[in-house]
C-alpha positions as CSV (number, residue, x, y, z in Angstrom):
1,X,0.0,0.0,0.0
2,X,2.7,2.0,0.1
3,X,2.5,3.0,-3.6
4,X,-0.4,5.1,-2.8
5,X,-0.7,8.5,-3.9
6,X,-0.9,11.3,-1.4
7,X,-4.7,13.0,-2.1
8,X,-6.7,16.1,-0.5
9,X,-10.2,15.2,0.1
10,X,-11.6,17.7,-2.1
11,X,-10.0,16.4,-5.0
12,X,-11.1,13.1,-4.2
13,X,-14.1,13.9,-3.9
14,X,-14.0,16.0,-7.1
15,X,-12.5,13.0,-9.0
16,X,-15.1,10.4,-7.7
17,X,-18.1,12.3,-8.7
18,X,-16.5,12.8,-12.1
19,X,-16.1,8.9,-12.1
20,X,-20.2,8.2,-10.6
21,X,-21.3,10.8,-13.8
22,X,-19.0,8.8,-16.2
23,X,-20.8,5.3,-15.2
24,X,-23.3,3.8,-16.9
25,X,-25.2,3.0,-13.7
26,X,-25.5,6.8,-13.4
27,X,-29.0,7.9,-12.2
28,X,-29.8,11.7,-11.8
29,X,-29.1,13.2,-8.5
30,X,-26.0,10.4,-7.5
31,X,-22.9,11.9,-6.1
32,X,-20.6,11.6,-3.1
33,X,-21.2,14.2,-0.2
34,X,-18.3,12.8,1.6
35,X,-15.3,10.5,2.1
36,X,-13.4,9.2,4.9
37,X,-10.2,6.5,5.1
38,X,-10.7,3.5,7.7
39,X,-7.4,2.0,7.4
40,X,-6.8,1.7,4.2
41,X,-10.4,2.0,2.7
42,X,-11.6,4.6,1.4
43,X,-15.7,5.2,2.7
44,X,-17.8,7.2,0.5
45,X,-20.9,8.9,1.6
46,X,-24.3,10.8,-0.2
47,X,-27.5,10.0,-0.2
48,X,-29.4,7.1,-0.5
49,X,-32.4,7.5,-1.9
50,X,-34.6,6.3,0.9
51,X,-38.6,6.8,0.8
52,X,-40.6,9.4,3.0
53,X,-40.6,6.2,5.8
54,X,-36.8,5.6,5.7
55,X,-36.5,2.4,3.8
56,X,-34.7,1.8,0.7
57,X,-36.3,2.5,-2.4
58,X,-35.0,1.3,-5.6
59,X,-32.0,3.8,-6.4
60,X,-30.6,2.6,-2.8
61,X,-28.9,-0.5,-4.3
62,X,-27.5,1.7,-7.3
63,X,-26.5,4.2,-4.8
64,X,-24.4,1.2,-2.3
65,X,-23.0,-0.3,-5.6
66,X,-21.7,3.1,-6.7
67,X,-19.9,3.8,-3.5
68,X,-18.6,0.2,-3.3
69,X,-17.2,0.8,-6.9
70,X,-15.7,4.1,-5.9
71,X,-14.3,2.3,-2.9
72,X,-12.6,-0.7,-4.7
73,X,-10.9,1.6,-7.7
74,X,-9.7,4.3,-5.7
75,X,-8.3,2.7,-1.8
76,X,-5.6,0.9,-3.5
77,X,-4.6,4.2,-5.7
78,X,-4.7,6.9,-3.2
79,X,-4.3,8.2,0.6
80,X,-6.4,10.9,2.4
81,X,-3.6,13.7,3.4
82,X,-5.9,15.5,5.4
């Protein structure tokens, strides 16, 4: 892991929503709000497209598979400097 680029949040986050827009999963309204490094993952956060009682509706599993996505291309690649 040690062959992983040095990254400001901002850009990250810049870069990932560029990548979300780019996919062909993309649904209107998808993007990343957030992102935070556990170890050496990186967690991305938006929302989730839950209905007026809180559940999931039908863009949640796009939503989870998009982050998940985001998540395996980019931990391996880059480290959150701040």
């Amino acid at each position: 892991m040690a062959d992983r680029q040095p990254i400001q949040r901002q850009a990250l986050l810049t870069m990932a929503n560029q990548m979300i827009r780019d996919h062909e999963d993309y649904m209107d309204g998808m993007h990343a709000d957030s992102v935070e490094q556990k170890n050496s993952i990186l967690i991305f956060k938006g929302e989730f497209f839950f209905d007026v009682q809180g559940l999931p509706s039908p863009k949640t599993m796009a939503v989870f598979n998009m982050f998940k996505y985001l998540a395996q291309t980019l931990s391996g690649q880059y480290q959150l400097v701040d």
